[in-house]
OpenMM code with the backbone's topology and positions (N, CA, C; nanometers):
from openmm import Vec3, app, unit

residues = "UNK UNK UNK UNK UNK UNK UNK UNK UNK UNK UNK UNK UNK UNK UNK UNK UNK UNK UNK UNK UNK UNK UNK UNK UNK UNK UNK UNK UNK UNK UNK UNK UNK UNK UNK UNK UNK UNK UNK UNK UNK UNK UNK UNK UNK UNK UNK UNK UNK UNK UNK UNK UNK UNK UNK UNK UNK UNK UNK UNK UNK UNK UNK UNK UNK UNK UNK UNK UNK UNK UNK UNK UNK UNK UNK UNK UNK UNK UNK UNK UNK UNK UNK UNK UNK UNK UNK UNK UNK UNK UNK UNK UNK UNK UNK UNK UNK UNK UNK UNK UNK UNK UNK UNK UNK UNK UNK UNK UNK UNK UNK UNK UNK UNK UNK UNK UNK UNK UNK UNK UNK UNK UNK UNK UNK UNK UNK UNK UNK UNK UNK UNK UNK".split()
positions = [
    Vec3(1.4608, -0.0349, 0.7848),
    Vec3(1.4118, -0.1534, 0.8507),
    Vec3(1.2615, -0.1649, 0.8274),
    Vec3(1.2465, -0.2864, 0.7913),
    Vec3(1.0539, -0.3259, 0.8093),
    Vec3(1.0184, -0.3357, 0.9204),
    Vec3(0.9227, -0.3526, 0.9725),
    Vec3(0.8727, -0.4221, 1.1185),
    Vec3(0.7023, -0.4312, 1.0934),
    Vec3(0.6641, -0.4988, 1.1868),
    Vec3(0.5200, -0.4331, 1.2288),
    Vec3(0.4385, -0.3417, 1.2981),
    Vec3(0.3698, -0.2891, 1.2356),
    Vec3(0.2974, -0.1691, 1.2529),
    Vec3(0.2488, -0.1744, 1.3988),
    Vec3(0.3153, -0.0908, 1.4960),
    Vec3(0.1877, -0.0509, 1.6492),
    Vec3(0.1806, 0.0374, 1.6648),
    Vec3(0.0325, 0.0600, 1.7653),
    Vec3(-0.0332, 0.1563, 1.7515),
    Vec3(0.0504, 0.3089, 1.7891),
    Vec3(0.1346, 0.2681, 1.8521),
    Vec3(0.2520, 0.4004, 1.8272),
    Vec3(0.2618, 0.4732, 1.7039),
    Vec3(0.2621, 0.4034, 1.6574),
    Vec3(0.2811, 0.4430, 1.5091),
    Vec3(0.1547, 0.5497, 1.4157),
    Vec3(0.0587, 0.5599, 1.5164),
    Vec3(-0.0699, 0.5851, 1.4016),
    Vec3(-0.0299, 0.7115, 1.3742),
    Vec3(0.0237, 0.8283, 1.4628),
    Vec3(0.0228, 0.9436, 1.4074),
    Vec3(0.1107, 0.9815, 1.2907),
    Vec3(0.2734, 0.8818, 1.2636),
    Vec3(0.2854, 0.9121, 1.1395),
    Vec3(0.2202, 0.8511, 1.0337),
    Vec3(0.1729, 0.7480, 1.0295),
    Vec3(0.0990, 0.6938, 0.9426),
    Vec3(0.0247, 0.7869, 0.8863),
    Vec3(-0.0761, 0.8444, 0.9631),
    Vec3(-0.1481, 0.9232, 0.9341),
    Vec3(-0.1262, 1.0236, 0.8497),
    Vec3(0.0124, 1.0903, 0.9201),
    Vec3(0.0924, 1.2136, 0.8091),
    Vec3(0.1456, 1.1781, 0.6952),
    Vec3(0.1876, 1.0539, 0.6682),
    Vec3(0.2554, 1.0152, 0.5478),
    Vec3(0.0660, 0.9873, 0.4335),
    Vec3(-0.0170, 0.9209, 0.4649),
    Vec3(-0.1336, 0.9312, 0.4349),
    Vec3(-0.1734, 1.0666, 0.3984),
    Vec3(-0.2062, 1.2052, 0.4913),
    Vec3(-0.2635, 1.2952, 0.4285),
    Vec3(-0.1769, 1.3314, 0.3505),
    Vec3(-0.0035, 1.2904, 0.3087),
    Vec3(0.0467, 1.3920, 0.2710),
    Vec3(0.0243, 1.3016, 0.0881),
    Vec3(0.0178, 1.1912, 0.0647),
    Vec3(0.0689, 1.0466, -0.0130),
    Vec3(-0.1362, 1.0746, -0.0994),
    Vec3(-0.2285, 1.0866, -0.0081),
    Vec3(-0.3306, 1.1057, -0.0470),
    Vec3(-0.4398, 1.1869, 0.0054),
    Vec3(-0.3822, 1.3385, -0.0569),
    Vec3(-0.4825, 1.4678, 0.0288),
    Vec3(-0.6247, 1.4484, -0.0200),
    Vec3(-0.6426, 1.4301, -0.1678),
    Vec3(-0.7757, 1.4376, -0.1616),
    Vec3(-0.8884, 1.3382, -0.0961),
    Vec3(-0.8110, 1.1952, -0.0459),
    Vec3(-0.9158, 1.0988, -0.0187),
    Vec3(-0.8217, 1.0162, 0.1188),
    Vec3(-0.7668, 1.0817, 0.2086),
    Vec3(-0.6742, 0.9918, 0.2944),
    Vec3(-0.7680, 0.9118, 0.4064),
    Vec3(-0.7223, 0.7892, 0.4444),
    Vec3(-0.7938, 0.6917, 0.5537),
    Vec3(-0.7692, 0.7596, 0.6541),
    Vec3(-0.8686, 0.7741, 0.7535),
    Vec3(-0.8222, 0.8381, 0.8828),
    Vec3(-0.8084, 0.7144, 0.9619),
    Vec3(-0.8009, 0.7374, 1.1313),
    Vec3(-0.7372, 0.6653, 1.2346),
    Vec3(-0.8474, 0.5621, 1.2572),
    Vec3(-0.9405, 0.5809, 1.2192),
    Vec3(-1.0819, 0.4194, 1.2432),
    Vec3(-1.0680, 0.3633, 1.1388),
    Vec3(-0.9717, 0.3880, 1.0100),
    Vec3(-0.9819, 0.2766, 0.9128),
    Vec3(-0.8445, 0.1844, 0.9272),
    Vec3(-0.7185, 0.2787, 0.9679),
    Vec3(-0.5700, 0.2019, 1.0445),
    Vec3(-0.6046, 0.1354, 1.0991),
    Vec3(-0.7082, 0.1884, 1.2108),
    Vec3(-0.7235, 0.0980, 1.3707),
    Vec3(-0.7883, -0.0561, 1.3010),
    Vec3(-0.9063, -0.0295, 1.2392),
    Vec3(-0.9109, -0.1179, 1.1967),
    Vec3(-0.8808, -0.2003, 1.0783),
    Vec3(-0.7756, -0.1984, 1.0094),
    Vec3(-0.6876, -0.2750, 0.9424),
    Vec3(-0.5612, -0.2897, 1.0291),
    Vec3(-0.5572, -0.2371, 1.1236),
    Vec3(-0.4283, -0.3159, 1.1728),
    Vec3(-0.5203, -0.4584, 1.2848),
    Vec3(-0.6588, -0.4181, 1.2976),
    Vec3(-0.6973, -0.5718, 1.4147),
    Vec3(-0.7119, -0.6496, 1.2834),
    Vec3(-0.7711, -0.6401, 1.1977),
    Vec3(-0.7777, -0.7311, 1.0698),
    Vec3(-0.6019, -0.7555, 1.0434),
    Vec3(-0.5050, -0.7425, 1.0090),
    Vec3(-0.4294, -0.7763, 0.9575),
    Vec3(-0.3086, -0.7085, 1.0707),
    Vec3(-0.2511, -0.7347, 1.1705),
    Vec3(-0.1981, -0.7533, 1.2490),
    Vec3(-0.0645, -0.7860, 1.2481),
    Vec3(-0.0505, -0.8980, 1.1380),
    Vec3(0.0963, -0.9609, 1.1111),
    Vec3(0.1481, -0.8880, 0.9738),
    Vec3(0.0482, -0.8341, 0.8944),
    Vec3(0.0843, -0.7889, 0.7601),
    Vec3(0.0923, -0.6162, 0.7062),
    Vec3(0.0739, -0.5687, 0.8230),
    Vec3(0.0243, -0.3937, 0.8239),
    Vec3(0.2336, -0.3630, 0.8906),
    Vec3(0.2718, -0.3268, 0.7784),
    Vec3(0.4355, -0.3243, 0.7729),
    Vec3(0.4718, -0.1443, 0.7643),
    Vec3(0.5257, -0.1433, 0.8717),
    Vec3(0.6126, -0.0328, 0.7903),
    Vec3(0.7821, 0.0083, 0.7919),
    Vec3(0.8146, 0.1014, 0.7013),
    Vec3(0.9375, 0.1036, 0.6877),
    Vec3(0.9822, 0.2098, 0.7294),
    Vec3(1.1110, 0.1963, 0.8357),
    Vec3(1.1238, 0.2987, 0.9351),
    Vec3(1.2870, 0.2934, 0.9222),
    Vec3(1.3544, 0.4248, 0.9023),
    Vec3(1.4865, 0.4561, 0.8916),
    Vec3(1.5105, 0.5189, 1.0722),
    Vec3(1.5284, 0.6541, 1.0524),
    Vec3(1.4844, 0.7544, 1.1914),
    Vec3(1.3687, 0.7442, 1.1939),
    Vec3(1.3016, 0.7448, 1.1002),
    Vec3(1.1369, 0.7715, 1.0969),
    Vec3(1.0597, 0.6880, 1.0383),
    Vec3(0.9145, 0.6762, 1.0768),
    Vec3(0.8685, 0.6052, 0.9530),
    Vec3(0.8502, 0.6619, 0.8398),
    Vec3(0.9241, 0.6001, 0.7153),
    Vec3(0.8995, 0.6683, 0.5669),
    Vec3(0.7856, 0.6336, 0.4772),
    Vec3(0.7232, 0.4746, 0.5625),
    Vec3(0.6094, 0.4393, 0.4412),
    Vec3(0.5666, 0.3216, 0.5546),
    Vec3(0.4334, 0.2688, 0.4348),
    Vec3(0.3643, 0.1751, 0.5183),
    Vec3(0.3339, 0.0769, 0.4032),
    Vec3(0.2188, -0.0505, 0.4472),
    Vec3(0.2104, -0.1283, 0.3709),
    Vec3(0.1414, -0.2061, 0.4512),
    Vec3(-0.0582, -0.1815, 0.3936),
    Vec3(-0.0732, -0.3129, 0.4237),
    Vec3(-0.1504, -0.4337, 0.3354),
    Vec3(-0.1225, -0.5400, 0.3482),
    Vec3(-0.1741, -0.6460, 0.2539),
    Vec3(-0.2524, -0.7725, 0.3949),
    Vec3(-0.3201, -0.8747, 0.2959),
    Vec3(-0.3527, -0.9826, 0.3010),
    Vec3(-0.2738, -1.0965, 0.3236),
    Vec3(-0.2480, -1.2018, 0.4100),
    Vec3(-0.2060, -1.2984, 0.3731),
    Vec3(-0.2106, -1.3846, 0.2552),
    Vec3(-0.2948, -1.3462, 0.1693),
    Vec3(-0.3107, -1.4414, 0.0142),
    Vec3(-0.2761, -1.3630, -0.0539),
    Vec3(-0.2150, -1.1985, -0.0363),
    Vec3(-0.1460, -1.1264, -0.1509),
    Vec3(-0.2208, -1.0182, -0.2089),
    Vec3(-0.3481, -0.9652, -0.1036),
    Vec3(-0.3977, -0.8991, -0.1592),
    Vec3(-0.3100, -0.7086, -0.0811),
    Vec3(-0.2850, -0.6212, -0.1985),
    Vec3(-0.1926, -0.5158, -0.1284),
    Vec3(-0.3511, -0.4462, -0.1285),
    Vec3(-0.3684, -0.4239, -0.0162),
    Vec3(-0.5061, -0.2986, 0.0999),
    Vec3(-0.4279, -0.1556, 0.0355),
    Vec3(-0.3094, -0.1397, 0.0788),
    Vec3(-0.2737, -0.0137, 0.1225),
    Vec3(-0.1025, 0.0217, 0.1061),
    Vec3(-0.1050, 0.1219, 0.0325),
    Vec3(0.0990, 0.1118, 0.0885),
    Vec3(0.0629, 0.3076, -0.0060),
    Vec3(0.1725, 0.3661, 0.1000),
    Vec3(0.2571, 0.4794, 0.0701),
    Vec3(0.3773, 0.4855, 0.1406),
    Vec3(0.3817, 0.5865, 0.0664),
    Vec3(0.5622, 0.6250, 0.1229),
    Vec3(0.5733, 0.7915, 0.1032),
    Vec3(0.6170, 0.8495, 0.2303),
    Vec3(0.6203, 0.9914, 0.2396),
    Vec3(0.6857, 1.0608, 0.0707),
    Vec3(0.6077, 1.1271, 0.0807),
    Vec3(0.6667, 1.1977, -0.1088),
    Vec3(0.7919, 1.2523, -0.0806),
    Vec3(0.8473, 1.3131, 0.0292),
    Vec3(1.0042, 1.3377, 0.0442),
    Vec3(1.1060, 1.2285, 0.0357),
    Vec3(1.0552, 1.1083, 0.0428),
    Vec3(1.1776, 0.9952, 0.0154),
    Vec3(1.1167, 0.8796, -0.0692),
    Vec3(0.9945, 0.9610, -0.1544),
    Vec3(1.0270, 0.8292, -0.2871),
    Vec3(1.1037, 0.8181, -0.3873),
    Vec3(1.0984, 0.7331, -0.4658),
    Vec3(1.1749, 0.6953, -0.5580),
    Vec3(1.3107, 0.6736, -0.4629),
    Vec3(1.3152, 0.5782, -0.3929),
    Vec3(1.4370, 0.5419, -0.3572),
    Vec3(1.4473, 0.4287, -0.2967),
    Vec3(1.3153, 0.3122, -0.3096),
    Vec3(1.3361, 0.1887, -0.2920),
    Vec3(1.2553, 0.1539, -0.1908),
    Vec3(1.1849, 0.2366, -0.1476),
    Vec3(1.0937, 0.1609, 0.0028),
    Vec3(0.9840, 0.1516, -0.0225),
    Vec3(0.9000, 0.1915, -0.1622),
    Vec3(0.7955, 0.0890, -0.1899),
    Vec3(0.8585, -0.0410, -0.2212),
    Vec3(0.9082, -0.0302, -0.2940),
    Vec3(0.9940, -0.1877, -0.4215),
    Vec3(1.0224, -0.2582, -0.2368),
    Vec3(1.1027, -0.2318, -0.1566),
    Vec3(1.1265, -0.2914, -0.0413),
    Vec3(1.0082, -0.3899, 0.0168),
    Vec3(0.9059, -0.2574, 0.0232),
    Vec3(0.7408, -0.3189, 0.1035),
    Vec3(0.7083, -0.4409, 0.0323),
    Vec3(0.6841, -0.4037, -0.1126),
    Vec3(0.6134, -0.4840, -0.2153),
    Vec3(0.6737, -0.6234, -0.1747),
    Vec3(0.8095, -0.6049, -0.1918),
    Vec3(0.8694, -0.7801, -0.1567),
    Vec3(0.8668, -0.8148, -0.0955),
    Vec3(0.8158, -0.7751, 0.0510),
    Vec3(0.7912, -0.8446, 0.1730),
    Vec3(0.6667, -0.9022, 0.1192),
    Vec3(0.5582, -0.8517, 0.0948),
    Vec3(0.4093, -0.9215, -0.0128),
    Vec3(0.4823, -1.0673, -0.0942),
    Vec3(0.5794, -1.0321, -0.1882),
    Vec3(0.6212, -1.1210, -0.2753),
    Vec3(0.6399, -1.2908, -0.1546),
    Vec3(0.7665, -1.2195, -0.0236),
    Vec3(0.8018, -1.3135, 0.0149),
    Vec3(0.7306, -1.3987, 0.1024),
    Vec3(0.6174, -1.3084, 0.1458),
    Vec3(0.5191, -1.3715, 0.2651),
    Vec3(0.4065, -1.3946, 0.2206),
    Vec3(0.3307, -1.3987, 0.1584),
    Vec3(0.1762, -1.4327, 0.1053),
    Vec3(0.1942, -1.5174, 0.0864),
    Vec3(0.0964, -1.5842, 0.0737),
    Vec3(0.0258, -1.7789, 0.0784),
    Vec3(-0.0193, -1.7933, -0.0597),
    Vec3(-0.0729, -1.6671, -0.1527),
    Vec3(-0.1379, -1.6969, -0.2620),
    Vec3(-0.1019, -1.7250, -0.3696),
    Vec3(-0.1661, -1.7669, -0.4518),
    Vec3(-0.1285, -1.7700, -0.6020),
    Vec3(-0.0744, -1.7063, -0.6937),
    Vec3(-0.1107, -1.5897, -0.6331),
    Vec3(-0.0533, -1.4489, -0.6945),
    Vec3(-0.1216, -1.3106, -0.6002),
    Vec3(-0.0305, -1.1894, -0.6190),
    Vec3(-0.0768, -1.0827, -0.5653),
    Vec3(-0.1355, -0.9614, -0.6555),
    Vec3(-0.2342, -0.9112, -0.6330),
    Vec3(-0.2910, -0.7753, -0.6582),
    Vec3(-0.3081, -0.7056, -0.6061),
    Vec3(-0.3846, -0.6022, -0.6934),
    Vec3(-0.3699, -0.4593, -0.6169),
    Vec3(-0.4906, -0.3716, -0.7176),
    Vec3(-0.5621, -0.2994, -0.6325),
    Vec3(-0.6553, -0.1967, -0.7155),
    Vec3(-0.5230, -0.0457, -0.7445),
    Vec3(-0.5612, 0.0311, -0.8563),
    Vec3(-0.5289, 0.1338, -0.8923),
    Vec3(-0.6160, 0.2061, -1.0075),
    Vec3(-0.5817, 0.4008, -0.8940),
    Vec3(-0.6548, 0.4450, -0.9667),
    Vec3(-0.6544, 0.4387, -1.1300),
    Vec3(-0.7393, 0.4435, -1.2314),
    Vec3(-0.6798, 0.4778, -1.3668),
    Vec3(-0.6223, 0.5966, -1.3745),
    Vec3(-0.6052, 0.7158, -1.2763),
    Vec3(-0.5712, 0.8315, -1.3431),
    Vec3(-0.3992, 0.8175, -1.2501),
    Vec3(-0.4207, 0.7170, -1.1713),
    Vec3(-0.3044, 0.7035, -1.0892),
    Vec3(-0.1474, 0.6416, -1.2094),
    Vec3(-0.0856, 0.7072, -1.2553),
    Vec3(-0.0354, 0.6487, -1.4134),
    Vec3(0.1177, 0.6214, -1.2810),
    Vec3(0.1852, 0.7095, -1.1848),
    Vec3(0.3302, 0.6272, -1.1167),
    Vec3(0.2664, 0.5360, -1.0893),
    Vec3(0.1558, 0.5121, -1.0099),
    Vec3(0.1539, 0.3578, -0.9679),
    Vec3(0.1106, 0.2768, -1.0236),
    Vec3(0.0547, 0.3168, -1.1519),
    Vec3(0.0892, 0.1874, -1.2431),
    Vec3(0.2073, 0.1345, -1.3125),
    Vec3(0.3081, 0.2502, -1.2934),
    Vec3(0.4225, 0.2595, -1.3635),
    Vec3(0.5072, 0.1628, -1.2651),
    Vec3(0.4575, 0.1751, -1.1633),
    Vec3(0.5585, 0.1464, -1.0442),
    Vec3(0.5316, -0.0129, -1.0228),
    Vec3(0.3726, -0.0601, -1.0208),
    Vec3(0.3536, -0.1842, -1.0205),
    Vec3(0.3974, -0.2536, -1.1571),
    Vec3(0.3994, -0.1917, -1.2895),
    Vec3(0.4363, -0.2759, -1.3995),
    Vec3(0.6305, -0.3207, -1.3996),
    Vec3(0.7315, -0.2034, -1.3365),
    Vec3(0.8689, -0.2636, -1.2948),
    Vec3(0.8475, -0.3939, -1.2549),
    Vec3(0.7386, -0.3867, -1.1319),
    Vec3(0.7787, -0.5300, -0.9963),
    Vec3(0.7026, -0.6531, -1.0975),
    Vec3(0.6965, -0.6233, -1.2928),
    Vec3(0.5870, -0.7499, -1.3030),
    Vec3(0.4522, -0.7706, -1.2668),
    Vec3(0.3951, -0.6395, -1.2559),
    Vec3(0.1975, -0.6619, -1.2476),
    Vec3(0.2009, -0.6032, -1.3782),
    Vec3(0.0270, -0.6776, -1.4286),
    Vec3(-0.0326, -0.6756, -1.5428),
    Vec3(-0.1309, -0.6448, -1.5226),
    Vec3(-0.2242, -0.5327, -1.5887),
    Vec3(-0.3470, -0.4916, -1.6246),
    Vec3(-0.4690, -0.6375, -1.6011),
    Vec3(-0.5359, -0.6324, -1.5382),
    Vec3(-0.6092, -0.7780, -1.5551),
    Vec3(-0.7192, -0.7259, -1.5651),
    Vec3(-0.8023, -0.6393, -1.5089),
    Vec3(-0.9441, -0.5864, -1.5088),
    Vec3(-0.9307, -0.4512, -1.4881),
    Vec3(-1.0572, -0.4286, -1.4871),
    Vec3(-1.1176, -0.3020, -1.4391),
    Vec3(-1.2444, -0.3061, -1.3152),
    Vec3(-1.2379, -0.2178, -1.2776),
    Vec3(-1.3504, -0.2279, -1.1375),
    Vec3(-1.4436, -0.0581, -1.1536),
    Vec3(-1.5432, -0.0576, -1.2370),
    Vec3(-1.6315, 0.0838, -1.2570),
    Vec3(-1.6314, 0.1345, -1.1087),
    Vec3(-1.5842, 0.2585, -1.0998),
    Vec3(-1.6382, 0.3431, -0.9752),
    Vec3(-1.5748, 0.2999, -0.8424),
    Vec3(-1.4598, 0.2272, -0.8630),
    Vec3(-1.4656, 0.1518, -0.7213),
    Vec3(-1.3857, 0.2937, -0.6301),
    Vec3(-1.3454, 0.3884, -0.6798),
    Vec3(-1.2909, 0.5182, -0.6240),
    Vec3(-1.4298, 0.5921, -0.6425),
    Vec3(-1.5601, 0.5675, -0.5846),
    Vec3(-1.6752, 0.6828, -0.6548),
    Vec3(-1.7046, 0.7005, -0.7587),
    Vec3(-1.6057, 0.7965, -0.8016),
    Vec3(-1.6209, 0.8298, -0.9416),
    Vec3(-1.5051, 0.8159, -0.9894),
    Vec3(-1.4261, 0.7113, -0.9965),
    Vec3(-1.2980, 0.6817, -1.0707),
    Vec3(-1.3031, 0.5658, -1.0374),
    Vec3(-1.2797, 0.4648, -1.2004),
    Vec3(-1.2624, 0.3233, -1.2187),
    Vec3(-1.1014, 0.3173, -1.1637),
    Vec3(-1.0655, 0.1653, -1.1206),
    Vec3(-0.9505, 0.1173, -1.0505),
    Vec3(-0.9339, 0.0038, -1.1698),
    Vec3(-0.7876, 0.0005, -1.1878),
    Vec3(-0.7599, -0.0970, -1.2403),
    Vec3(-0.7243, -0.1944, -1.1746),
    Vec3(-0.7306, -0.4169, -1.1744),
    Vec3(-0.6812, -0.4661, -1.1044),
    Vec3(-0.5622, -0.4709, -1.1722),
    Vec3(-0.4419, -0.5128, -1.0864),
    Vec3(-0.3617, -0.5269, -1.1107),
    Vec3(-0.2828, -0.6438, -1.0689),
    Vec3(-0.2349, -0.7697, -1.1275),
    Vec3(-0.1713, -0.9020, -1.1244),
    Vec3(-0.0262, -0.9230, -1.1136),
    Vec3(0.0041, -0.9968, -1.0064),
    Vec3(0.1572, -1.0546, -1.0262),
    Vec3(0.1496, -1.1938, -0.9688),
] * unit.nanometer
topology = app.Topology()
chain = topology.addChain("A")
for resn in residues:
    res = topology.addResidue(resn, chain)
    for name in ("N", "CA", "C"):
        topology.addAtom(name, app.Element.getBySymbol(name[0]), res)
């Protein structure tokens, strides 16, 4: 099931985060605040548990999405992503990625994103690719 994200929720968030991105994970003041910024669009996907999250923009921009590494590859990013597809207002949706990040580029080129730019440093010291659908 999708739903929207409350603040119940922060402590797995959190764990699926350190576990999805140890070296650089958002802690609980960057959730807190992306869920008052984006409120209707900060999604996650919850079986027994929550397995992943997802948050975007109303015009299609994807902020944020993981999914616990014990149950990927089995459809609950591709799930998240299309809620983006079906609800955004925009023209099209993107997404930053790392360059050294090669599944999630692998993963955004299935759903139809395309290489469109590059962004120097926007990880510090690692360029992000944009990415178009």
């Amino acid at each position: 099931m999708i739903r929207i994200f409350t603040p119940s929720d922060m402590d797995r968030i959190l764990e699926i985060e350190a576990q999805a991105f140890p070296k650089s994970p958002y802690n609980r003041i960057i959730f807190t605040s992306l869920h008052r910024s984006h409120p209707t669009t900060f999604l996650v996907y919850e079986e027994e548990e929550i397995l992943g999250y997802l948050v975007y923009t109303p015009e299609g921009h994807i902020i944020s999405i993981a999914v616990d590494p014990r149950h990927r590859r089995k459809g609950i990013g591709t799930q998240l992503v299309r809620e983006v597809f079906r609800n955004s207002t925009g023209d099209f949706i993107w997404v930053e990625v790392r360059e050294t990040n090669t599944g999630a580029q692998a993963f955004y080129e299935k759903m139809a994103f395309r290489k469109k730019g590059v962004i120097p440093r926007y990880y510090w010291t690692e360029d992000a690719y944009i990415m178009v659908r």
